[in-house]
N, C-alpha and C positions, 0 to 999 in steps of 0.2 A: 470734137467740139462739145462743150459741155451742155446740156439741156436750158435751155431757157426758166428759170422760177415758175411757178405755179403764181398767178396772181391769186391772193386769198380774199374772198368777198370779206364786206364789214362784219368785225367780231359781234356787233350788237344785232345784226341781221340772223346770223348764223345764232345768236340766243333766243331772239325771239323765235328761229324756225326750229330748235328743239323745243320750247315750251309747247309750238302748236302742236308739232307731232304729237308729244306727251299728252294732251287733253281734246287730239283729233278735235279743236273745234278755237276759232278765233276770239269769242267772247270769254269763253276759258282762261285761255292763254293771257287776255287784256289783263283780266283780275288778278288772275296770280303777279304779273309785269305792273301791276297799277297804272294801266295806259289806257286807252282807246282804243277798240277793235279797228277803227281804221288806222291808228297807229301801227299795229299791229299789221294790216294788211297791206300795208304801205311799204314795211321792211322784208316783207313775204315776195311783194314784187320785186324788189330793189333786189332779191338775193336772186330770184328768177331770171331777171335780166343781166347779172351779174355772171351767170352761171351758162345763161343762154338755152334752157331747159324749164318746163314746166315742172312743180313737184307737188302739184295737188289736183285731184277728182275733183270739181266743186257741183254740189248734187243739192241746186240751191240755197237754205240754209248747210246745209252740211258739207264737211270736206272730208278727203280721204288723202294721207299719204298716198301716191302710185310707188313702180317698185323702185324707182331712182331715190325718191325723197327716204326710203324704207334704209337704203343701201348707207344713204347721204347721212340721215338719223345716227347709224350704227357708230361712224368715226366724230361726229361732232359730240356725241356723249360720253365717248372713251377723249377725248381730245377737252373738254369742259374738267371730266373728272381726272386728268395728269394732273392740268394746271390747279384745280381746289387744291390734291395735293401736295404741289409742289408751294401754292403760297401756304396752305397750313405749315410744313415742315421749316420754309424761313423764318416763319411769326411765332413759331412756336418753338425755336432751337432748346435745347437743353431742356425742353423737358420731356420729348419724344423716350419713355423708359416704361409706356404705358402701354399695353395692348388691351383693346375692347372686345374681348371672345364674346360673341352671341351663339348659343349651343342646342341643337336640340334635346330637351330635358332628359329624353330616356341615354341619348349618348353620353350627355353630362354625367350623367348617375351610372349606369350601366360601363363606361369605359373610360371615359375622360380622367373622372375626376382623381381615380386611384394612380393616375402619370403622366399627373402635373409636374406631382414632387420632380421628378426625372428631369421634365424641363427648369424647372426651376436651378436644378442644381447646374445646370451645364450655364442658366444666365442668371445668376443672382441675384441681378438688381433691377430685375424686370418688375413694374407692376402690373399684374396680372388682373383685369378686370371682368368676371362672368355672368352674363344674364342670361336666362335660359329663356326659351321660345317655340314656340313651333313653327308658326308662318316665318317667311326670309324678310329678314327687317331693314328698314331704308337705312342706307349704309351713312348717307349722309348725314339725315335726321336726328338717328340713333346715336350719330358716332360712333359705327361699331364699324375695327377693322378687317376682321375675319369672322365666318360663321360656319357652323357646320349644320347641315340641314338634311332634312330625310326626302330622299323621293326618287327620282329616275334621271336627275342630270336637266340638262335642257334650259338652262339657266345662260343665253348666249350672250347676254349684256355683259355675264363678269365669267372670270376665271371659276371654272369645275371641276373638283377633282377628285374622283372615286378613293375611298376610305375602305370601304369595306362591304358588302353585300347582305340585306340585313334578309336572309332565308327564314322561312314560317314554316311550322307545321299546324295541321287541321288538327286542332285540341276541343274538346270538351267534356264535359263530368260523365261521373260515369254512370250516372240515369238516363241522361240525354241516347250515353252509346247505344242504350238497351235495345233504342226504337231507331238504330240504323242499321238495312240490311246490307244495302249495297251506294255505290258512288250515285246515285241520280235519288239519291234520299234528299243529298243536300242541298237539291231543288224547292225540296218542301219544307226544312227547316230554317229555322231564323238565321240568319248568319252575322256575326259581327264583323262591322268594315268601317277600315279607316277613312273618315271622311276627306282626306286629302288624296285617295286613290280610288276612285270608282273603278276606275280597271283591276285590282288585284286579282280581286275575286271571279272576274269574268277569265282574266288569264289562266289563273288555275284550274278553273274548273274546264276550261278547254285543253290545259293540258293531260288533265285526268281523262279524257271523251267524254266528257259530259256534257250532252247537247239541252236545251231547252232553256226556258225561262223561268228566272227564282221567282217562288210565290210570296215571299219575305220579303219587305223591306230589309227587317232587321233594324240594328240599333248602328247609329254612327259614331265612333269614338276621334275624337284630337289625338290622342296619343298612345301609345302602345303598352304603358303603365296601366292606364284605367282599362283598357282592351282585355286585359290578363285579368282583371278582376272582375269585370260582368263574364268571362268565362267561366273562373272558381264559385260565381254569383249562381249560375245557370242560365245566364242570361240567353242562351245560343252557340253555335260553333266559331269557334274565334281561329284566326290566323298569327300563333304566338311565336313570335319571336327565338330561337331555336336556344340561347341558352337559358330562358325563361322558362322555355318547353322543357329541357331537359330535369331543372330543377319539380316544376309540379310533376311530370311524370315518373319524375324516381318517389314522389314521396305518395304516390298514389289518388292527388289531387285531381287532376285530369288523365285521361285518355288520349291515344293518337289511335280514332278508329281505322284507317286505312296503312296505318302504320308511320314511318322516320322517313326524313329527308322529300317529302312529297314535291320540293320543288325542285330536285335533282334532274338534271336534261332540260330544264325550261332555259329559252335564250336569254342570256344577259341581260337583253335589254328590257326584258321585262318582270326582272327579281329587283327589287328599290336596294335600296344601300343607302349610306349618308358619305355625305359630299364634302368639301374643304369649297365654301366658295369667299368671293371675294373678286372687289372692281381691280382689272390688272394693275392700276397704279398704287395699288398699295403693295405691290412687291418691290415696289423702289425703296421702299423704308426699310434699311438693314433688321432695325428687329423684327420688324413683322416676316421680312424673307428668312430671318433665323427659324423662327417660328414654324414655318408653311415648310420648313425643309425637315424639322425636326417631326412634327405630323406625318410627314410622307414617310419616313424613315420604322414608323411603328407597325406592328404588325397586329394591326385592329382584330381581325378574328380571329385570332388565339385568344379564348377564353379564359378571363381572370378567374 
């Protein structure tokens, strides 16, 4: 006997209860909807009683997703963004020959850009559109179909997928080396760190045994370009990029006081890499899935 349908609550119930998730709060949510918070609160119940489950703390003014609404959120935002897709792709037929790369800049420059040609040649009449970035940009907003992004994965709303591992070595000039004896030096000197990973550094230095607390703030860098240049700067110890490393250390620019490969035996999950990410419905779009198959297929660290 086949299953009985799912009755599905109102679609406009189910919109307003992802806008509330999204801005944890119903006066939010009104604004961005141009409605009434009780408007708002009204389709909040409706979806409640619909559902026959509560999906909110309410802590006076304030609400809280609990973990059902948390669970519920996850499929009505993949399920909101099929459908944006699937109407962009009818309303827009025939001219779908556009992909919108948003790329992290040191990727873009460092790997991307020298095999493109490659892709281009297997689709030729692809328009290829690239903005570089660092933060992961609203896919909607932006219009951007795919992005490649530096960090640790963890991105659960949309599709992740590991590119390549982006390994550091401890560089810096070679004045700085003079005044390092040993690993728990670089407790007391400045260090340079990416401000989109307060853990690096704290990883590494534990994988090295190095217990205590840095006396440094240090200097925060966005990207791993300018990273490499407050190290040739003297800014402090930097964690450079390994075929960056490779390059100043052959030319005698910087140092590697503890020596190569420092993040060798550290677990995977805490060496960053850049990622292939993007919302699962953009794999329905045959160029874009041409695209995501043709990225997976390259062999990112092998050094141009």
């Amino acid at each position: 006997m086949a299953e009985r349908p799912i009755r599905l609550p109102p679609l406009n119930a189910l919109r307003v209860f992802d806008t509330v998730v999204r801005h944890r709060s119903f006066r939010s949510a009104a604004d961005e909807l141009l409605v009434t918070p009780q408007a708002v609160s009204q389709q909040i119940k409706l979806l409640e009683d619909s559902l026959g489950i509560e999906l909110f703390v309410r802590k006076g003014r304030a609400i809280e997703p609990n973990e059902q609404a948390i669970l519920l959120a996850h499929y009505v935002q993949s399920a909101f963004e099929e459908m944006a897709e699937g109407i962009r792709r009818v309303t827009k037929t025939g001219r779908r020959n556009r992909i919108n790369l948003n790329v992290s800049p040191y990727f873009a420059t460092r790997y991307l850009l020298d095999r493109l040609a490659g892709f281009r040649e297997t689709m030729p009449g692809v328009d290829l559109r690239l903005t570089t970035a660092v933060g992961l940009p609203d896919f909607v907003a932006d219009d951007v179909d795919v992005a490649i992004q530096w960090g640790y994965g963890g991105w659960k709303q949309y599709e992740a997928t590991l590119l390549m591992r982006d390994f550091k070595e401890i560089c810096c000039t070679p004045e700085i080396a003079r005044n390092i004896r040993d690993r728990t030096d670089l407790l007391h000197l400045p260090l340079l760190r990416p401000v989109r990973s307060d853990r690096l550094w704290r990883d590494v230095l534990a994988h090295l045994g190095v217990e205590g607390e840095m006396e440094h703030e240090g200097i925060g860098f966005d990207d791993a370009a300018t990273m490499r240049r407050a190290a040739l700067a003297g800014l402090g110890i930097g964690l450079i990029s390994t075929i960056d490393a490779n390059e100043d250390l052959k030319l005698g620019r910087l140092v590697a006081p503890f020596g190569r490969n420092i993040m060798a035996g550290m677990p995977p999950d805490q060496v960053p890499g850049f990622f292939m990410v993007l919302p699962r419905a953009h794999r329905r779009v045959s160029l874009i899935e041409a695209f995501c198959v043709w990225m997976k297929k390259q062999q990112w660290d092998v050094q141009l």
